[in-house]
C-alpha positions in Angstrom: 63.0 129.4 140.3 60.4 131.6 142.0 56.7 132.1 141.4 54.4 134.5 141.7 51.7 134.3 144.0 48.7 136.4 145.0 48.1 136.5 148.6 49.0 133.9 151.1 50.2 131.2 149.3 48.2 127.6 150.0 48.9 124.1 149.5 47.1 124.0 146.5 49.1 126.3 145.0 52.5 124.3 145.7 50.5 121.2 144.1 49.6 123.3 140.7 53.5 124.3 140.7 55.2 120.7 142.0 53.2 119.0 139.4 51.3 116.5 141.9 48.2 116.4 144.1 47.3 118.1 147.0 47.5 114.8 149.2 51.3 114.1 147.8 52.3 117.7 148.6 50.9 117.2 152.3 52.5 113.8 152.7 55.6 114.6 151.1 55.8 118.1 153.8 55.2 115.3 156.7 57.9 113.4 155.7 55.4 110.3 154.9 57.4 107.4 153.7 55.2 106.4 150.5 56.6 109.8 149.2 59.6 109.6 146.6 62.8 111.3 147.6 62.5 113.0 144.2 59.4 114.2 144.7 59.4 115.0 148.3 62.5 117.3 147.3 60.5 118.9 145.0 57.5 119.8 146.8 60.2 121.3 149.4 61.3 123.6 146.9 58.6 124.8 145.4 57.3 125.6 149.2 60.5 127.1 150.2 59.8 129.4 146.5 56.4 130.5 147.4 56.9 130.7 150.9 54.4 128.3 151.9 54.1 126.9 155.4 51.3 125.6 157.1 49.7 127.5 159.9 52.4 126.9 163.0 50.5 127.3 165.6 47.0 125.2 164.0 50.1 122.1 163.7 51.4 122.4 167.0 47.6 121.7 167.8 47.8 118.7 165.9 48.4 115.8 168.3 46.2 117.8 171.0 42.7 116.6 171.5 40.0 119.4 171.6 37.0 117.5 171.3 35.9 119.9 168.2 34.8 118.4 164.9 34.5 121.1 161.7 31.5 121.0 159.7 32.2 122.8 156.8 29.0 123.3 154.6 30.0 124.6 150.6 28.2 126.5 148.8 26.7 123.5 146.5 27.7 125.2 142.9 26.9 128.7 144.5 23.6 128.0 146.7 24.9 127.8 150.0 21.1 127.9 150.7 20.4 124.6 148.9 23.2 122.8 150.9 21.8 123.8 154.0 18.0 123.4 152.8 18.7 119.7 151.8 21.3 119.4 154.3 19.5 120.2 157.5 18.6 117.1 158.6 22.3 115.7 158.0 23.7 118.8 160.2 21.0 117.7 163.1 22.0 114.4 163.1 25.7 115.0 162.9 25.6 117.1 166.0 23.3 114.4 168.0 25.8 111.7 167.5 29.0 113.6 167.9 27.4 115.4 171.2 26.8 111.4 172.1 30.1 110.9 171.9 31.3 114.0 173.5 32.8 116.2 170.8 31.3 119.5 170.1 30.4 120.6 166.3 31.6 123.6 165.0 29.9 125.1 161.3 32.0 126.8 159.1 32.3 127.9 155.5 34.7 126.6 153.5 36.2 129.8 153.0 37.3 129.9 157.0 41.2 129.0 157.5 41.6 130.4 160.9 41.2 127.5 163.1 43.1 128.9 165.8 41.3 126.3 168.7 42.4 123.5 166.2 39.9 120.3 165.6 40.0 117.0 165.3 38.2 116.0 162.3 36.3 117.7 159.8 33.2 116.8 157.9 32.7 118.1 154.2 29.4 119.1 153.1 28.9 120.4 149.5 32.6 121.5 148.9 35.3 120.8 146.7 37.6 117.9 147.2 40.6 120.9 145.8 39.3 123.7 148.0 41.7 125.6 149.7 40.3 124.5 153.2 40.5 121.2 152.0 44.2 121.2 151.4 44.8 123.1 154.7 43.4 120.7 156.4 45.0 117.6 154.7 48.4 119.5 155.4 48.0 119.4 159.0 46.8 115.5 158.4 43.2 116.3 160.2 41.0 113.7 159.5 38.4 114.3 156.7 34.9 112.7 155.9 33.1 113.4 152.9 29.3 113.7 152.2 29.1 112.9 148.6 32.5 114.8 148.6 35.5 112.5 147.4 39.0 112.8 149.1 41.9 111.5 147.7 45.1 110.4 150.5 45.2 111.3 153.9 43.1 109.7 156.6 39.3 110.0 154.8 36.3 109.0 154.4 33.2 108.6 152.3 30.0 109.1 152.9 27.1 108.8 149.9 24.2 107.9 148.5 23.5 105.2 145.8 22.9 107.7 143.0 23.1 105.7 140.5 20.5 103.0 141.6 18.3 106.2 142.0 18.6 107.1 139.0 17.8 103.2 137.7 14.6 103.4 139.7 13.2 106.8 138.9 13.6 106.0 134.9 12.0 102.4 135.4 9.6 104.0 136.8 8.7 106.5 134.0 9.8 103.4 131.4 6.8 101.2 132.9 4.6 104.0 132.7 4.7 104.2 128.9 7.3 107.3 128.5 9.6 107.1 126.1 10.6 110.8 125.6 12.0 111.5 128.7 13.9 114.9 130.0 16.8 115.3 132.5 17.3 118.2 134.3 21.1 117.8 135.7 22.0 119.3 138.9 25.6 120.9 138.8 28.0 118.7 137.3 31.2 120.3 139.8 29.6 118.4 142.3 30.1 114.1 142.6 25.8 113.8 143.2 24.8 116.2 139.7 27.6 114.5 138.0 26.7 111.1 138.8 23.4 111.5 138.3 23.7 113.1 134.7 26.0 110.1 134.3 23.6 107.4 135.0 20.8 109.1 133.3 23.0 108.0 130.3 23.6 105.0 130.5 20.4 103.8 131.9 18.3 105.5 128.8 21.2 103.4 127.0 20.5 100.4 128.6 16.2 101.2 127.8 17.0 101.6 124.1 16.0 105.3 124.8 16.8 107.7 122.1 17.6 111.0 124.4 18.7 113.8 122.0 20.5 116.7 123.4 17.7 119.3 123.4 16.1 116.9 126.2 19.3 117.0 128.5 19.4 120.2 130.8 21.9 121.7 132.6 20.6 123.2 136.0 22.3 124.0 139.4 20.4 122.4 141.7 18.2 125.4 142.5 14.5 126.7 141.6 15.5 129.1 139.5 16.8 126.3 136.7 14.7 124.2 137.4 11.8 126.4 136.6 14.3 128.2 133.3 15.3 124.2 131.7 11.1 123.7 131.9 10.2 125.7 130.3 13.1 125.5 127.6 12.1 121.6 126.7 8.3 123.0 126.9 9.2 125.4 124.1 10.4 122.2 121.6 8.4 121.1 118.6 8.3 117.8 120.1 8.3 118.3 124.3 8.8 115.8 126.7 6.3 113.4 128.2 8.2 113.6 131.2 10.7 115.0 132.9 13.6 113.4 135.8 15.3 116.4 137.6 18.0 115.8 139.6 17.1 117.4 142.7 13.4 117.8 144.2 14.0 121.8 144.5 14.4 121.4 140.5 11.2 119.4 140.1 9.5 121.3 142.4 9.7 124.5 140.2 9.5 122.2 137.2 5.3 121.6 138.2 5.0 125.0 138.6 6.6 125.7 134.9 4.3 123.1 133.4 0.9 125.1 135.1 1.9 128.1 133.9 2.2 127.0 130.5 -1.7 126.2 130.8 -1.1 122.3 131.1 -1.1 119.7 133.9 1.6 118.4 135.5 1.1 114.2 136.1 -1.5 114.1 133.6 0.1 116.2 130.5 3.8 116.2 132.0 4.8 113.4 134.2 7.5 114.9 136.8 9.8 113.0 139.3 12.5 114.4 141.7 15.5 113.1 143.7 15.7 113.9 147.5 12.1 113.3 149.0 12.5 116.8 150.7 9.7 117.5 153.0 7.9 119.7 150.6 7.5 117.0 148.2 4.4 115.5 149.5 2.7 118.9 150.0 3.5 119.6 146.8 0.4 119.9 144.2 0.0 117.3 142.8 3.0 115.5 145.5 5.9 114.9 143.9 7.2 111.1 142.6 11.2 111.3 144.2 14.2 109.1 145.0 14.0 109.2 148.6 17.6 109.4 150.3 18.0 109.0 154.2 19.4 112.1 155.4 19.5 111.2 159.2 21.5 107.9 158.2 23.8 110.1 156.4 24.4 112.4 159.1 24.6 110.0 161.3 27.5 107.4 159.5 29.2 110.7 158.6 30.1 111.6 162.6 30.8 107.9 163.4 33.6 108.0 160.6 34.7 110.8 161.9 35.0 109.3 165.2 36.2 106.5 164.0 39.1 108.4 162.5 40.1 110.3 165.7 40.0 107.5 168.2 41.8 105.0 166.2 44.7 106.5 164.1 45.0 103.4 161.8 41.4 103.6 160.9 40.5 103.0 157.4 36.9 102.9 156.9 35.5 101.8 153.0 33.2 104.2 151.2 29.7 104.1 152.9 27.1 103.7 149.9 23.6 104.1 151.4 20.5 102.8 149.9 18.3 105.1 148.1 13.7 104.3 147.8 11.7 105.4 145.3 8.6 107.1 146.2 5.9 107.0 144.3 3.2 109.8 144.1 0.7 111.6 141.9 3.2 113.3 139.6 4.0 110.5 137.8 1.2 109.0 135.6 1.0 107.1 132.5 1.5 108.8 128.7 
């Protein structure tokens, strides 16, 4: 049989059309033993059918040290500008502890598959486990860690923070204060931190005896421009909110400038609370109550993986889960 496909063909699409994942297909084209016969004969074909190869000359690169390590930053559910506003601090301290070790970073969008000078590990920053770099790069079995971005197979690793304990945290918090009608603005649930965080809102109104109808759970993207639209949407209820958790300080940021122009006061009429502790937080008026998250721990754990992974090939580092701190400020006040 032979398929159809548009453009270069990837490894993704011999996945979709083999039936498996992206990391079996990649294995299964290296000749990895944990691979089937079966199913290592059919990810052949369906390769040989869509004439898909990986890049000759990136592989013969493969077992050749350059010293480079990929950044790849995503877009972040289409706001390439939030990834790089929340994750400029990461990149920073990426680059200081690689450059400590004497490899060289090298930023690139996700969309990028030329690699000609080749690298020895990659770091993924707001991206899709199943982008099409992603499964370039797992076929030429570079070494892959994630920042909040789960890979399955291959040599990986993880790199988060505790979401869900943030979440815990910033709803005690509003829970002690007296509120009981609380609002969740979810960041974009295509990414592992909005849909964890949406997740845990859930369960830990659940565990509060919190009834959260539907009208009171938003769906943002992360951005200003949501945050500021979902506002004013649960401000226009019969019944609105007491307070409102966003899922991202950018979010909660516009959501206290939503509240003033509605003619009320946000942390006295509104209580407000973020996730991210950006550094606008505390300038914010009146500062902004956040889950703080240690970006420069981040960064750095994320290049030591990824050294980790290039110095010793049998590496297998567990998921890093990083502790999160609630920050308490004037946004938050008692009903």
């Amino acid at each position: 049989m032979v398929w159809a496909v548009t453009g270069r063909p990837t490894i993704k699409d011999v996945a979709e059309r083999a039936g498996v994942s992206i990391a079996t297909v990649s294995r299964a084209l290296n000749d990895k033993s944990d691979v089937s016969g079966s199913t290592r004969e059919r990810v052949r074909e369906v390769a040989r059918s869509v004439g898909y190869s990986p890049d000759p000359a990136a592989r013969s690169l493969a077992g050749q040290k350059t010293h480079l390590v990929a950044i790849i930053v995503g877009d972040n559910a289409g706001h390439r500008d939030l990834s790089l506003i929340f994750f400029g601090r990461v990149l920073t301290a990426i680059s200081r502890r690689l450059s400590e070790s004497g490899y060289d970073p090298l930023l690139l969008p996700p969309d990028d598959l030329g690699f000609e000078h080749g690298v020895d590990a990659a770091v993924l920053i707001g991206v899709d486990a199943d982008d099409r770099l992603v499964g370039e790069l797992m076929a030429r079995e570079v070494p892959l860690v994630g920042v909040d971005v789960r890979v399955a197979g291959g040599r990986s690793a993880y790199v988060g923070s505790n979401h869900a304990d943030g979440v815990r945290l910033a709803l005690g918090h509003l829970h002690a204060l007296g509120h009981r009608r609380i609002a969740h603005i979810a960041g974009a649930t295509n990414t592992s931190s909005g849909a964890e965080r949406l997740e845990a809102f859930r369960r830990e109104t659940a565990n509060l005896g919190l009834d959260v109808p539907d009208e009171l759970i938003r769906r943002g993207d992360f951005s200003s421009a949501s945050g500021y639209r979902e506002t004013c949407a649960v401000l226009a209820l019969d019944e609105r909110p007491t307070a409102i958790f966003a899922a991202s300080d950018l979010m909660a940021l516009a959501a206290l400038q939503a509240i003033r122009d509605a003619g009320l006061q946000p942390g006295h009429d509104i209580a407000v609370t973020g996730f991210d502790d950006l550094e606008a937080a505390a300038l914010a008026h009146p500062p902004l109550t956040t889950i703080r998250q240690d970006r420069r721990e981040l960064g750095t754990l994320a290049a030591s993986r990824a050294i980790e992974l290039i110095e010793d090939t049998d590496a297998s580092p567990p998921d890093t889960i990083l502790p999160v701190e609630l920050v308490v400020r004037a946004s938050s006040s008692p009903v």
